[in-house]
C-alpha positions in Angstrom: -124.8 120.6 -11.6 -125.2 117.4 -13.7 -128.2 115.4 -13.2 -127.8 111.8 -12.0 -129.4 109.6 -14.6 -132.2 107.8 -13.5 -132.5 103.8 -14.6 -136.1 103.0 -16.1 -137.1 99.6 -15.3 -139.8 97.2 -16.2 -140.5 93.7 -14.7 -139.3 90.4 -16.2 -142.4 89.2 -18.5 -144.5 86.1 -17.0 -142.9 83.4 -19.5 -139.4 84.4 -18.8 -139.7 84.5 -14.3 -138.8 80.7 -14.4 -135.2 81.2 -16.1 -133.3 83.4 -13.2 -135.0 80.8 -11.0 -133.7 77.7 -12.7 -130.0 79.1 -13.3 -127.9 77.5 -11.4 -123.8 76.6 -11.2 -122.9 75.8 -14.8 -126.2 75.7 -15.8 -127.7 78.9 -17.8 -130.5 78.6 -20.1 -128.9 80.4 -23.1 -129.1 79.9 -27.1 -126.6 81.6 -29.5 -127.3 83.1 -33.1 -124.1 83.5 -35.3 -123.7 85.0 -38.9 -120.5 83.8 -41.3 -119.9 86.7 -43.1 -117.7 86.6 -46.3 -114.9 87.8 -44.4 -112.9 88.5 -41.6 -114.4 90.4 -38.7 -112.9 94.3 -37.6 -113.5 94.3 -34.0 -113.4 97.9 -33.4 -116.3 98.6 -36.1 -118.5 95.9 -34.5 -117.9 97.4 -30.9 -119.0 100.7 -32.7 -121.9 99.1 -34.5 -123.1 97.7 -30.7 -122.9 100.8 -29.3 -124.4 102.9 -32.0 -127.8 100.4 -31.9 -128.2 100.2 -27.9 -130.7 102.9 -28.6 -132.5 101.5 -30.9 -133.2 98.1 -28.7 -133.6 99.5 -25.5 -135.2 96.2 -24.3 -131.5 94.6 -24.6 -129.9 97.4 -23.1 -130.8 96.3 -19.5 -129.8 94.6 -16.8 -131.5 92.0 -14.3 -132.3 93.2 -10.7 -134.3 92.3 -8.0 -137.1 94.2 -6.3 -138.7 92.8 -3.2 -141.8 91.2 -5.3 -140.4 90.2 -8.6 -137.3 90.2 -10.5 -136.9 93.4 -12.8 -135.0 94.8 -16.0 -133.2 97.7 -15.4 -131.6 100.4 -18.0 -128.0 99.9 -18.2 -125.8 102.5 -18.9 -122.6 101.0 -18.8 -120.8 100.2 -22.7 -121.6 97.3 -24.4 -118.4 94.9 -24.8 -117.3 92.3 -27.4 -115.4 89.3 -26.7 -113.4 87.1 -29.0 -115.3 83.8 -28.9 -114.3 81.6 -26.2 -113.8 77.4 -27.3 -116.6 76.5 -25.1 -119.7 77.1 -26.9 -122.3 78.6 -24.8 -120.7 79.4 -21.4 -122.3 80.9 -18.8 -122.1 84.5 -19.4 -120.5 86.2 -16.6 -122.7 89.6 -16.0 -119.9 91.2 -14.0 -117.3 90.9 -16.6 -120.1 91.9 -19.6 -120.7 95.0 -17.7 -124.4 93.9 -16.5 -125.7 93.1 -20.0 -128.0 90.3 -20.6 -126.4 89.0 -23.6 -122.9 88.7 -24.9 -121.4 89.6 -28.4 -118.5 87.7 -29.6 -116.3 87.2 -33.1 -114.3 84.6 -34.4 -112.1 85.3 -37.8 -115.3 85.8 -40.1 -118.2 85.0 -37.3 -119.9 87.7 -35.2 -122.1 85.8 -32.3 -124.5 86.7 -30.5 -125.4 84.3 -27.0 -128.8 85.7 -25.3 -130.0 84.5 -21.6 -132.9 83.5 -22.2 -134.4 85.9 -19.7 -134.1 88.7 -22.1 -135.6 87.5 -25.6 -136.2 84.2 -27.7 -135.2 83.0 -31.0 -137.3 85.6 -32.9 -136.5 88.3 -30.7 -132.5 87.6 -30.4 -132.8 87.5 -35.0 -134.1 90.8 -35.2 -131.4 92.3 -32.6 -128.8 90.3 -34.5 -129.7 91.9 -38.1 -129.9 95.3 -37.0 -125.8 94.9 -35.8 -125.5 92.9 -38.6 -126.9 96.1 -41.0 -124.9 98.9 -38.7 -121.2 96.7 -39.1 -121.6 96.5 -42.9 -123.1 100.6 -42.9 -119.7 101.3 -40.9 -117.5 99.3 -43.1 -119.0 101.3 -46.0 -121.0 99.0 -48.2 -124.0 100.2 -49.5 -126.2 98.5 -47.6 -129.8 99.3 -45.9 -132.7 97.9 -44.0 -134.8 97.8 -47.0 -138.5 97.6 -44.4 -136.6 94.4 -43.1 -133.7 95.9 -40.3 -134.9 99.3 -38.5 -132.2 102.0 -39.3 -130.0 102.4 -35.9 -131.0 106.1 -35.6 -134.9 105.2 -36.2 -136.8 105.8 -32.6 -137.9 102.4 -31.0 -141.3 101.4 -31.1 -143.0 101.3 -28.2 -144.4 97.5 -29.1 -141.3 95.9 -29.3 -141.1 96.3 -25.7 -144.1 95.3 -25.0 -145.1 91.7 -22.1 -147.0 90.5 -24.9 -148.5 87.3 -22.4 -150.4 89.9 -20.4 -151.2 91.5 -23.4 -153.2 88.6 -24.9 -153.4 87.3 -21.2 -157.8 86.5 -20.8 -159.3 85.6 -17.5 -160.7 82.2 -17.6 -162.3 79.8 -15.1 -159.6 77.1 -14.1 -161.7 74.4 -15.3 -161.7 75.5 -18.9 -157.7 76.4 -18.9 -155.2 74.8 -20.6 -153.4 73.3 -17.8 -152.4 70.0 -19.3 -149.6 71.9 -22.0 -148.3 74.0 -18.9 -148.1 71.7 -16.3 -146.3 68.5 -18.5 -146.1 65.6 -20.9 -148.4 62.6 -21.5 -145.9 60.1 -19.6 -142.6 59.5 -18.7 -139.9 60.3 -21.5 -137.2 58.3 -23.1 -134.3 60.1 -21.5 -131.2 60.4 -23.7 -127.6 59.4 -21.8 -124.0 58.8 -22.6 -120.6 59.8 -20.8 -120.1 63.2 -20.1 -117.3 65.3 -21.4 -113.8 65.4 -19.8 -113.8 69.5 -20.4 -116.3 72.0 -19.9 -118.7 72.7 -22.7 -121.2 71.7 -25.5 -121.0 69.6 -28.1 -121.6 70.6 -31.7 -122.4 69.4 -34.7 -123.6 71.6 -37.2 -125.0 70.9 -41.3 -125.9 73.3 -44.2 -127.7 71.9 -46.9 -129.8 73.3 -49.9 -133.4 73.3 -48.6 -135.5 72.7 -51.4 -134.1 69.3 -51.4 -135.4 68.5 -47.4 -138.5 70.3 -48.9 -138.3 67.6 -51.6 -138.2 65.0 -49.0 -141.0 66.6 -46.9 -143.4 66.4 -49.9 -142.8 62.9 -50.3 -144.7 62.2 -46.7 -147.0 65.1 -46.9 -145.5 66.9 -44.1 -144.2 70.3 -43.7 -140.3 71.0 -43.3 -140.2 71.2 -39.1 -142.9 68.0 -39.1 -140.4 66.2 -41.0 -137.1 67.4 -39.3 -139.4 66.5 -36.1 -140.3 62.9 -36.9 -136.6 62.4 -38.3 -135.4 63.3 -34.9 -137.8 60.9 -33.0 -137.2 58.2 -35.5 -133.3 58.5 -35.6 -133.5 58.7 -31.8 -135.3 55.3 -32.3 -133.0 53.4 -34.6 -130.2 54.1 -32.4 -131.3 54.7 -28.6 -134.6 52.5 -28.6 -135.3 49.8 -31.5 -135.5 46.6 -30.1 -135.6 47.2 -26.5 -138.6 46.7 -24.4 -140.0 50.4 -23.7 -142.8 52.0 -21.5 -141.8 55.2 -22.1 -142.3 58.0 -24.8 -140.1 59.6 -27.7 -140.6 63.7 -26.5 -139.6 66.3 -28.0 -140.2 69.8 -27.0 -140.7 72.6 -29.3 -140.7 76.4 -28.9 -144.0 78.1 -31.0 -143.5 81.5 -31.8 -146.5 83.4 -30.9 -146.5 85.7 -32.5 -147.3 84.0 -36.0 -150.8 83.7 -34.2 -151.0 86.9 -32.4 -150.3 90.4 -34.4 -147.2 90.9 -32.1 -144.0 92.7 -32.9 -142.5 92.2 -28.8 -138.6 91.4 -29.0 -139.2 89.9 -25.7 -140.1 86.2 -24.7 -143.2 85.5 -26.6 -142.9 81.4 -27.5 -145.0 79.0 -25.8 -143.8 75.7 -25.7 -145.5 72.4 -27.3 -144.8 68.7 -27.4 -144.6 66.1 -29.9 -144.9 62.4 -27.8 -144.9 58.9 -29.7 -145.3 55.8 -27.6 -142.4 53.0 -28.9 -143.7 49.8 -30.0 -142.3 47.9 -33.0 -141.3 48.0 -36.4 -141.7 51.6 -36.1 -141.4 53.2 -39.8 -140.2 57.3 -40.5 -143.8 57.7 -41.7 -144.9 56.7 -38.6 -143.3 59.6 -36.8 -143.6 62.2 -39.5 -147.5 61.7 -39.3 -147.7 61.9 -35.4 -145.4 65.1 -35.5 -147.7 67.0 -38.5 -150.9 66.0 -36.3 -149.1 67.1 -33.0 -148.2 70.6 -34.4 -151.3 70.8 -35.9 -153.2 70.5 -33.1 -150.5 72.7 -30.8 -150.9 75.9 -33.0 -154.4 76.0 -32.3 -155.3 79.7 -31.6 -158.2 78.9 -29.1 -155.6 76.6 -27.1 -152.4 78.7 -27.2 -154.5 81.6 -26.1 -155.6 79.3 -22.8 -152.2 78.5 -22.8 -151.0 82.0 -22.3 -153.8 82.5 -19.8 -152.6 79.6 -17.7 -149.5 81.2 -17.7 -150.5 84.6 -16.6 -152.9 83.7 -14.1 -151.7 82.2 -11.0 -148.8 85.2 -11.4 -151.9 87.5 -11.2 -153.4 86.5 -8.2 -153.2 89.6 -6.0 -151.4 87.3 -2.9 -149.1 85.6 -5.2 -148.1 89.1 -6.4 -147.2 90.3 -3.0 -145.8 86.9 -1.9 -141.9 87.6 -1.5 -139.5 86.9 -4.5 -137.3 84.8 -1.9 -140.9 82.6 -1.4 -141.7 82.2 -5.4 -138.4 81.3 -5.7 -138.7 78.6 -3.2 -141.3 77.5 -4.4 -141.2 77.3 -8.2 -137.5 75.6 -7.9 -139.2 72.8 -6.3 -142.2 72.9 -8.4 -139.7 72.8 -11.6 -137.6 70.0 -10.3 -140.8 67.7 -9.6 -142.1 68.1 -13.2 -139.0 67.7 -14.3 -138.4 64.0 -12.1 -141.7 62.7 -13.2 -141.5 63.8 -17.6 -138.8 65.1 -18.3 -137.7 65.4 -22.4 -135.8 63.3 -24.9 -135.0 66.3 -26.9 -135.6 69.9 -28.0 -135.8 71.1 -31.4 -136.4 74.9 -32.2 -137.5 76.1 -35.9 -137.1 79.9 -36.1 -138.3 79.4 -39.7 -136.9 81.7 -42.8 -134.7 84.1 -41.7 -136.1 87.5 -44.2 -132.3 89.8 -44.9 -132.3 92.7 -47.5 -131.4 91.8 -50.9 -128.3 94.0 -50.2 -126.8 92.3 -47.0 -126.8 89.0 -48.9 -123.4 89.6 -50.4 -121.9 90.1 -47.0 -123.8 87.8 -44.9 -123.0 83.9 -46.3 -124.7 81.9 -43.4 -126.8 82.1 -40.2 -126.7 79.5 -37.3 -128.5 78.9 -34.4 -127.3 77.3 -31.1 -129.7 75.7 -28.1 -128.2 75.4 -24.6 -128.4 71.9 -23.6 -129.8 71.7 -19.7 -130.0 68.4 -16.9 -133.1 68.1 -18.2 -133.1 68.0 -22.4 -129.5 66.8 -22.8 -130.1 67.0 -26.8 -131.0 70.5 -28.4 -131.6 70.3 -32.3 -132.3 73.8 -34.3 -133.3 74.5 -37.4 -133.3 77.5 -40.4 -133.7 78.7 -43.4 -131.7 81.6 -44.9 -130.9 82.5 -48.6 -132.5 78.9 -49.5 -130.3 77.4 -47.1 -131.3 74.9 -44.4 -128.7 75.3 -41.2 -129.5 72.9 -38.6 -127.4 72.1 -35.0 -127.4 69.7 -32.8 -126.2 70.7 -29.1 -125.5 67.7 -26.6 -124.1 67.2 -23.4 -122.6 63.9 -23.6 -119.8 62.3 -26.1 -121.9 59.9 -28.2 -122.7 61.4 -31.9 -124.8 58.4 -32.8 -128.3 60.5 -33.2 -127.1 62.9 -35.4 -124.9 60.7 -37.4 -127.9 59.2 -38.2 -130.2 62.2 -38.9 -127.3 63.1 -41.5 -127.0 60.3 -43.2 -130.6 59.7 -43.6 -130.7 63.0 -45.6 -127.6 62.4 -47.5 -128.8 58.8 -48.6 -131.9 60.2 -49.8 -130.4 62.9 -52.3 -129.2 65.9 -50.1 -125.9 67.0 -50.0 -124.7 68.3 -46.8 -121.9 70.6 -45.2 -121.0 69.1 -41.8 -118.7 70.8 -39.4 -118.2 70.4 -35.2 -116.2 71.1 -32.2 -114.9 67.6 -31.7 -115.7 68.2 -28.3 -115.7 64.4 -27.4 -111.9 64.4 -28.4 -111.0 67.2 -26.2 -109.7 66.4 -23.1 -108.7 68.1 -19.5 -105.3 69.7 -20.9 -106.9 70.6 -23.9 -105.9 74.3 -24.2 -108.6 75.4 -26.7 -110.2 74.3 -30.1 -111.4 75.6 -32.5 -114.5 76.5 -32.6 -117.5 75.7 -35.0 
């Protein structure tokens, strides 16, 4: 008699309950990571590569279920799938037709995708599972390729740390009055909300640049600043030139930012472990890039502040570990925290978000085969401009997701680094030329 197997299961980590919430029609909070190789993709040997390192990221090889208390991972043990990549970037991923799986695996000529709900991982954690396909694919298409201490080895055993909730494991019980509610709970005003006209046609729009990054490093230098400060103040002050010079203006340039924790905490989780931080200028005249560069170095400064993120992370945990908010019903917390989302949302909002994974480390011998990495940022109701940024082989790839048709912003964050000595690589979707009886682009 064969056994039936039995599903382990875990529950969804404390940063991560709010995303199942917040999903909604049309709306899933999701980011993508792609990788141009040097040519085309076989998609047989990348289904086999999935497959063959399921086991060794057994928190991606799950499904989301409910339990009466809490929403819960559960092992899946239906097959992986991979998808040719659809023309509208970032769709919601449909769990039925991806066999339950959390995230979805696509390729496109040369490009093998990756797009992760965020429920399941963040940037750092999505890299990792992304290099360890990447390192099985080339393994199976017989290049002499390894992890070199950088990708586990598919047939390594899993480490019980990479699995790990790592906000209750740095979670400390403080009194309210000394947690740090302000960075949970909002902003410092009411932002500057970016709007234009929506699209015709489903979907994102992209536009993407490469560019040599010891020349933005160059730039950098020039106002003290570090690369993401700079990026960070060139996106506030682009958003200023075009959305906000000139015009009478009470509220503030915003821009959210995801800090990977675990660059302050010795943490190896591939779960959610980011916290996120905020970078506010108040607009008043005759408003200089310096300007903005110095109030995003100070902001991050400040934000990666062990002492704080760690009452950050306690804020976080603690109200979920009240004993009668962890037997309240999930159909009450999710009443609850819907509404709870949508007022902070009405009274702050966010002009924009910009994620900086950082450089991305790959074994000397993958190089050859891997040409570029990109990162994607959903665009939601609320932050209706996404901007990510990284480094890989000495190469700066940064995107810009939006939900509306007007290009102005980036077109300006472009040409500010072209003018001043880098040259760039632009490409896009042109999804502000599509229109309803479009019947597919190309995509980035």
């Amino acid at each position: 008699m064969v056994k039936e197997k039995i599903a382990r299961w875990f529950e969804v980590d404390n940063s991560a309950f709010i995303y199942p919430i917040t999903a909604s029609k049309g709306e899933q909070n999701l980011f993508k990571l792609s990788a141009e190789l040097t040519e085309e993709v076989d998609p047989e040997l990348l289904s086999l590569a999935l497959s063959d390192i399921m086991p060794r990221f057994p928190s991606f090889n799950v499904k989301l279920g409910r339990s009466f208390f809490s929403y819960i991972f559960e092992e899946n043990f239906e097959k992986p799938l991979v998808f040719t990549e659809s023309d509208v970037i970032m769709r919601m991923i449909d769990f039925k037709e991806n066999n339950g799986f959390l995230f979805r695996t696509t390729y496109f000529r040369h490009i093998i995708s990756l797009e992760f709900f965020h429920v399941l991982t963040d940037g750092a954690g999505g890299l990792e599972f992304l290099k360890g396909l990447l390192l099985r694919y080339l393994q199976l298409k017989g290049y002499p390729v390894n992890g070199e201490n950088i990708i586990p080895e598919y047939n390594s055993p899993p480490l019980a740390e990479e699995s790990e909730d790592s906000f209750s494991a740095y979670y400390r019980r403080y009194k309210i009055k000394d947690l740090n509610l302000k960075s949970v709970t909002g902003s410092q005003g009411q932002s500057f909300i970016l709007n234009g006209m929506p699209f015709d046609t489903e979907g994102t729009g992209i536009i993407n640049f490469q560019t040599d990054v010891r020349e933005i490093l160059r730039q950098a230098k020039q106002y003290g600043a570090t690369l993401t400060a700079y990026l960070t103040g060139l996106l506030m002050y682009s958003i200023y030139r075009v959305k906000v010079m000139g015009m009478p203006q009470k509220k503030l340039i915003q821009i959210f930012m995801p800090i990977n924790l675990r660059k302050i905490f010795p943490s190896v989780t591939l779960r959610n472990f980011t916290f996120m931080t905020k970078v506010s200028a108040k607009i008043v005249e005759k408003q200089e890039l310096k300007d903005f560069v110095d109030i995003a170095s100070e902001a991050l400064k400040s934000g990666v502040s062990k002492d704080k993120l760690q009452r950050s992370i306690s804020a976080v945990c603690q109200a979920e570990k009240n004993f009668f908010i962890r037997i309240a019903p999930l159909a009450l917390k999710y009443v609850v925290i819907k509404a709870i989302t949508a007022i902070m949302v009405s009274r702050s909002g966010q002009t924009a978000t910009l994620t900086s994974p950082g450089i991305i480390p790959m074994p000397e011998s993958l190089k050859p085969y891997v040409a570029h990495i990109n990162m994607f940022l959903f665009p939601g109701r609320s932050t209706r401009l996404t901007v990510s940024a990284l480094t890989y082989n000495n190469e700066l790839s940064c995107t810009f997701c939006r939900r509306f048709m007007d290009t102005e912003v980036e077109k300006f964050f472009i040409r500010y680094l072209s003018v001043n000595g880098a040259e760039v690589r632009v490409s896009g979707n042109f999804r502000e030329l599509a229109t309803k009886n479009t019947a597919g682009m190309e995509p980035v």
